[in-house]
C-alpha positions in Angstrom: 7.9 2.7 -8.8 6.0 -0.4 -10.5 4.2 -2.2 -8.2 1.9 -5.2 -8.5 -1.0 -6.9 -6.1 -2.3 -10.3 -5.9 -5.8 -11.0 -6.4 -6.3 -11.5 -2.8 -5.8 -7.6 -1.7 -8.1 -6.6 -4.3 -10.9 -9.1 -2.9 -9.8 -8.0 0.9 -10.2 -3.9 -0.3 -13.5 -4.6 -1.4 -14.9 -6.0 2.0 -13.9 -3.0 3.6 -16.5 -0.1 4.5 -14.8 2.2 6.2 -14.3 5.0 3.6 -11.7 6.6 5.8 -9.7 3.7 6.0 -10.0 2.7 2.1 -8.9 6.5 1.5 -5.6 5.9 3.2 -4.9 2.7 1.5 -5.4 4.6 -1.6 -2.8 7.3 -0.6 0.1 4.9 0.6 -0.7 2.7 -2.8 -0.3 6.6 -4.8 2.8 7.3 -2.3 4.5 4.1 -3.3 3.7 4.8 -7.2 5.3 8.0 -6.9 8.2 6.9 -5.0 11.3 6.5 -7.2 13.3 4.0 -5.0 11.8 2.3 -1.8 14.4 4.5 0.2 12.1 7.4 -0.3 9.3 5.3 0.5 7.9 7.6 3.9 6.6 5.4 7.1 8.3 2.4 5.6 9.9 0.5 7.7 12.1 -2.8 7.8 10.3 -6.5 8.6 11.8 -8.3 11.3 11.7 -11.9 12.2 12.7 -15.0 10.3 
């Protein structure tokens, strides 16, 4: 899947020291890269609200 960030979230990943936390970021990002639709998309789940 093709995905795109703003500018923001890379500034905001940076700021973050907690390696353990930065790995797991990494891993969804790699998940979503590899996922071919966002159905297959694990953990994903639907926003609610307006």
């Amino acid at each position: 899947m093709k995905i795109a960030f703003e500018a923001s979230f890379a500034r905001d990943l940076k700021h973050i020291r907690n390696k353990q936390l930065l790995q797991q970021v990494q891993q969804v990002i790699e998940n979503v890269k590899e996922a071919a639709t966002i159905d297959t998309v694990r953990g994903l789940k639907k926003m609610q609200g307006v």
